[in-house]
N, C-alpha and C positions, 0 to 999 in steps of 0.2 A: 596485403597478405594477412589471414588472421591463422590462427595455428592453435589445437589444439595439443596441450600440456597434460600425459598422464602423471600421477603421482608414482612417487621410486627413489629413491636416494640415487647421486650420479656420485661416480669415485674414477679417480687415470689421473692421468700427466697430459697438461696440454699445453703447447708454445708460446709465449707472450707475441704480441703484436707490436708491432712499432710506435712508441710513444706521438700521438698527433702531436701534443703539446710541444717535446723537444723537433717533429717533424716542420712544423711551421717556422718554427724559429731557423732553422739551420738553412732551410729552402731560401727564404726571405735574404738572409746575410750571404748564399753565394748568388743569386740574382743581382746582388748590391756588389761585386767583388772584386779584384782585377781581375782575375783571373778565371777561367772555367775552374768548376769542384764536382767531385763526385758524392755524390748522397747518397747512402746506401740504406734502401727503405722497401724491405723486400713486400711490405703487403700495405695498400691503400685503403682510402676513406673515403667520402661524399666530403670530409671538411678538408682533409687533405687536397683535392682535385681543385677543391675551390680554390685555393693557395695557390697551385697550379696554376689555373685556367688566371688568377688576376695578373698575377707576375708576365707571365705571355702577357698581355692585355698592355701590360707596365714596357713590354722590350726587350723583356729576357727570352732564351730558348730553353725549355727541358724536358730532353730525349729522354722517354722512359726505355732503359738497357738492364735487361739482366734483373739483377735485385733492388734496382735504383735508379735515379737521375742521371745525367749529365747535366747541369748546368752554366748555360754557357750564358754570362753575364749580361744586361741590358750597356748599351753605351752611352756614358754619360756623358760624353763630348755632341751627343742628338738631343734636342727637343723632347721628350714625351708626346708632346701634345697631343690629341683628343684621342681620348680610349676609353675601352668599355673596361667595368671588372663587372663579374658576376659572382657573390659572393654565397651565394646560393643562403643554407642558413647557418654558417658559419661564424658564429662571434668573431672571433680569436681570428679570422682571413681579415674582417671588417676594419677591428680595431686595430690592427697592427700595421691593414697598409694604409688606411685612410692618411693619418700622415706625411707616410713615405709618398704618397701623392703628392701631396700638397708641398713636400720637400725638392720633390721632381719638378716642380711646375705641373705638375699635366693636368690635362682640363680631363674630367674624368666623369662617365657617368656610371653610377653603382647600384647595379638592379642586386636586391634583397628577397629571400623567400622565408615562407612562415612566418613566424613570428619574430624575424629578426629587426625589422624596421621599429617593430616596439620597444623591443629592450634598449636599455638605459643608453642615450650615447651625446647627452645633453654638454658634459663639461667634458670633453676633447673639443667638442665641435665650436666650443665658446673661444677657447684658448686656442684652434685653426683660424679663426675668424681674428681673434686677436693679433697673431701673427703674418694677416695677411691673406689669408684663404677666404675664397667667397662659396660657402655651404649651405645647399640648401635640402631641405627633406620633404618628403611628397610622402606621407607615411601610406596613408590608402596607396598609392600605388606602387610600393614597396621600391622607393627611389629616392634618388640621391645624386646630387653633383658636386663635384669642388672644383675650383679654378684658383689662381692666381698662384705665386711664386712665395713658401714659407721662409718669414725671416728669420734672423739668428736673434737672440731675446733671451727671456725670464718667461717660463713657464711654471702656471700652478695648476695641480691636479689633486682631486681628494683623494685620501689613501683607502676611502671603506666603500668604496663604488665598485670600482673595477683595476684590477691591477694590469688589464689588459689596454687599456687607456696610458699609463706608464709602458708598458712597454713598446708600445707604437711610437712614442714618442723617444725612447732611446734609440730605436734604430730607427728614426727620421733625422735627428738632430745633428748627428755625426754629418749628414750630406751635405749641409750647411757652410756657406764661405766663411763664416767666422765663430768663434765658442756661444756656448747656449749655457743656460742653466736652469736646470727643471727641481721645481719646489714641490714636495707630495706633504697635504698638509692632511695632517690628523692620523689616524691610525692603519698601516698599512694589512689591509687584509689579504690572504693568499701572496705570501711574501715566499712563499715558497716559488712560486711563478716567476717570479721577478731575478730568482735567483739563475733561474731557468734561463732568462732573458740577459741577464748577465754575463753567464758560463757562456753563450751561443756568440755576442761579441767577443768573449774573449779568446774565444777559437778564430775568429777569423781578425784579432788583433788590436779589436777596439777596448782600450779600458776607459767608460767613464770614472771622474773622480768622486766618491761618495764621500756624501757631506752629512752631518747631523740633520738636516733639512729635505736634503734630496742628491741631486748629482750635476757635477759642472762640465759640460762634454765639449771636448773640443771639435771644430774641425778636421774631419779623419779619413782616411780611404777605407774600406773595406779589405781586407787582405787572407786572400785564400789559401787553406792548409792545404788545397789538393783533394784530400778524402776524406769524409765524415760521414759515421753511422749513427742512427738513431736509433736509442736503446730501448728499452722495452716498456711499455704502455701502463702503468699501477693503476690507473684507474680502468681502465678495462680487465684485469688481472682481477680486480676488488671481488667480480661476482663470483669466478671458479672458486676463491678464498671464502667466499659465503658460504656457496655450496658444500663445501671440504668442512665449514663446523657443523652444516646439520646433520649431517649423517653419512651414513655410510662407512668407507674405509680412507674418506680424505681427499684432495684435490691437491698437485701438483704442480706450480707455474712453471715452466722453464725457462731463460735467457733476459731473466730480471737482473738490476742492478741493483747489490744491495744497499750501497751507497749512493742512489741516487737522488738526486735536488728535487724530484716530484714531490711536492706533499701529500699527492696520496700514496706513500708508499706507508703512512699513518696506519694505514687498514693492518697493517701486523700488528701494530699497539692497542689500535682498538678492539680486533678482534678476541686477542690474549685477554684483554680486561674481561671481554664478554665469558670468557670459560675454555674460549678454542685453546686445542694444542698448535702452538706455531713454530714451524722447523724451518732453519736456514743454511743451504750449504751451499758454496759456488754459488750460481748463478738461479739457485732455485729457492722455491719457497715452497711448502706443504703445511697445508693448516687439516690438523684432526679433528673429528668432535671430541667435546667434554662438558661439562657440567655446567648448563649457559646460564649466566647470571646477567641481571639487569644493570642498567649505569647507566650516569650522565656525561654525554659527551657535548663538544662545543666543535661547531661545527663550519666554525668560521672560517679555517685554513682547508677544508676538506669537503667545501661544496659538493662536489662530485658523487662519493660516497654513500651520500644521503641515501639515496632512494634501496641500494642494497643491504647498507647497513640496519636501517629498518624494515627489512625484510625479515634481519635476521631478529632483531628485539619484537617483532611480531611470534617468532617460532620460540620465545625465550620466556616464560612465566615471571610473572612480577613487571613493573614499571620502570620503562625506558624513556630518559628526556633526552631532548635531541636541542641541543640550543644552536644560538649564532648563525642563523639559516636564513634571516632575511632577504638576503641575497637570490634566495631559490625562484623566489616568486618573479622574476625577471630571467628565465631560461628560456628551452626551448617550449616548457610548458610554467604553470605557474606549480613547480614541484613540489611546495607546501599544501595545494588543494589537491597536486594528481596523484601522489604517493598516499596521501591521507582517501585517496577516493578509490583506487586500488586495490590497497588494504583491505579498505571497510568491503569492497565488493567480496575480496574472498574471504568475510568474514571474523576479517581483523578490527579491532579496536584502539580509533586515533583521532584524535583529537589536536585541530589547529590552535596553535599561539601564532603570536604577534611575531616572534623570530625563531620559531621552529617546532617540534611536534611531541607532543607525550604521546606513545606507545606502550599498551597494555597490552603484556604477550600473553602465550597460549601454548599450550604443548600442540596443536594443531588447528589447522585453518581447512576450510570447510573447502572450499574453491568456489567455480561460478565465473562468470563472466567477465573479464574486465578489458579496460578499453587503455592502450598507452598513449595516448591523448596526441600521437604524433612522436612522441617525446623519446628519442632512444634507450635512455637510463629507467625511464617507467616500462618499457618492455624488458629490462633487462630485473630486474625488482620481480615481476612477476615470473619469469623465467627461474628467480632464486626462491621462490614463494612456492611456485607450481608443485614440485616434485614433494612436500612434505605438506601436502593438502590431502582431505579425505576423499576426496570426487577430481575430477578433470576439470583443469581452467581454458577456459576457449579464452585467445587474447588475442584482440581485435587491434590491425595495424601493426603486426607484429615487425615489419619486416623496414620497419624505421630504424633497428637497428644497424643500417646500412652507415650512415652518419658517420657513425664512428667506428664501426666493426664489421665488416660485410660479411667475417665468414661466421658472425656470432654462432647462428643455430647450426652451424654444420660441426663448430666445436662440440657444440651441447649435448647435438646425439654421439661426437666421439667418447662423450663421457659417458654415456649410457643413459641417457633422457630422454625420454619416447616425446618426439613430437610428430603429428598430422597436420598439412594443412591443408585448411578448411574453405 
């Protein structure tokens, strides 16, 4: 789908979405449970369905009811044995159940799409093999198998790769006949995640022990609350919050958590530094425009962010650095060349470093054509772009947005943003 973007400032109130991040996690932990749970997850994703469609795949049942799940747990008194996941392009389904596979016994085969079979998944899959799992990758044809049965052991994971690698590994380890000990060496990045991964065992009653090093998890069941809702999504919230500083009369989130363990809920921080007015009451957030000033932000706890956030240091006069981004170039696009290449189309200037981007704003960007490289959050970048351009941005693949957000554009024009597709 390619869609044509007029320019217009967008202002209202629109309702968060379900956190994928905390949605995978909760899914994953009552699949594993004694008992059936309810999940309450009133709107879907392509990454969420993936989570889905594996866990079936794994022996679990879940009935989509109402605003949510029923999940009715796989048994683990069965075999796994041979089953498909289909993990479509799903990091965070990949890394979290490869694993719990491999914990399961199940001989598994895992078809990948996009560019998922590229992205980084070299030190899990050392440290499966080291435990006992036989993996192999077929990256041309976007595949994957594991077999054998993971032992209980001494695991090490690097802390500045993927924090979704640690977490696959806390909710596999527990499955285990006897204690494990998982070592994350060096510096943990997106520790905010982790946190995430943590809070979601300990809802259903697993506390690993955390050590200076890492964490020593015993042998455990899974133990279901019953009912669990998943709270609302900050890094999809991030763009309406862009939009709400460039102009207009502001943007509205509702049914946020202000206290929540996302790291991106950062975007209020960051944004404030940039000049937005940022308002918080209950369960909402409204960011106003005001006086946008340039800054250096680090970027290494708030991946996600990127591509809106420099949106907005593109619409901001004077020079924005963007650090700790390395990471980016391992997405669903390489986001350090697709952001910078975006940009530059609608007549933005930006320029690649080694681990993230200097952005020389503008009071205005020209528009023009630009391409979201497949990549959800580069559509969603020019979606924050489009409306304070001087001409119409035609944005080709628009509707990649589905990944993470399916009802993106139909928010967008609830905000009053002219879009045509083309």
């Amino acid at each position: 789908m390619n869609v044509t973007i007029q320019p217009g400032a967008v202002a209202g109130t629109v309702a968060a979405i379900p956190s994928k991040s905390a949605a995978h996690r909760l899914l994953i932990c009552a699949a594993l449970a004694d008992r059936p749970t309810r999940v309450i997850c009133p709107q879907l994703s392509q990454d969420i369905a993936a989570t889905v469609r594996c866990l079936e795949g794994l022996g679990a049942q879940l009935r989509r009811q109402g605003e949510g799940y029923e999940v009715i747990p796989l048994d683990r008194t069965k075999p796994v044995g041979t089953c498909l996941l289909d993990c479509g392009e799903s990091g965070s389904t990949l890394r979290f159940l490869l694993p719990v596979a491999g914990a399961l016994g199940a001989e598994a085969t895992v078809r990948m799409a996009g560019r998922l079979a590229q992205r980084p998944l070299g030190p899990l899959v050392e440290q499966l093999r080291k435990g006992g799992c036989a993996v192999t990758l077929w990256e041309e044809e976007k595949r994957l198998t594991i077999s054998g049965q993971l032992r209980p052991g001494e695991y090490h994971l690097p802390g500045d790769v993927s924090s979704q690698f640690i977490s696959g590994m806390l909710f596999a380890l527990p499955l285990l006949p006897d204690g494990s000990r998982l070592v994350v060496e060096g510096a943990r990045e997106s520790a905010s995640y982790l946190q995430l991964t943590l809070r979601a065992l300990a809802t259903f009653g697993l506390t690993p022990r955390e050590q200076e090093e890492g964490w020593t998890i015993a042998s455990q069941g899974y133990a279901s609350p019953g009912v669990v809702q998943v709270e609302g999504d900050w890094s999809n919230a991030a763009p309406w919050l862009c939009l709400g500083m460039l102009g207009g009369e502001g943007v509205t989130v509702t049914g946020m958590d202000l206290d929540s363990l996302q790291g991106d809920r950062a975007v209020c921080r960051v944004l404030a530094a940039m000049g937005g007015q940022v308002r918080t009451a209950a369960d909402r957030v409204t960011v106003l425009p005001g006086p946008r000033v340039p800054t250096r932000m680090d970027a290494r706890d708030i991946p996600d962010l990127v591509p809106v956030l420099a949106a907005v240091a593109a619409a901001t006069p004077g020079v924005t650095e963007i650090t700790g981004a390395a990471r980016l170039r391992d997405k669903e696009s390489d986001r350090l060349a697709s952001v910078s290449a975006a940009l530059t189309a609608l007549g933005g200037r930006v320029r690649q470093e080694p681990e993230g981007l200097t952005v020389w704003g503008t009071d205005r960007l020209t528009g023009g054509e630009a391409h979201s490289c497949g990549d959800h959050r580069i559509a969603m970048l020019c979606a924050c772009a489009a409306p304070f351009c001087t001409s119409p941005v035609l944005l080709r693949d628009a509707g990649c947005t589905d990944k993470s957000y399916p009802g993106f554009w139909a928010d967008y024009r609830r905000l009053g943003g002219q879009t045509e597709e083309v």
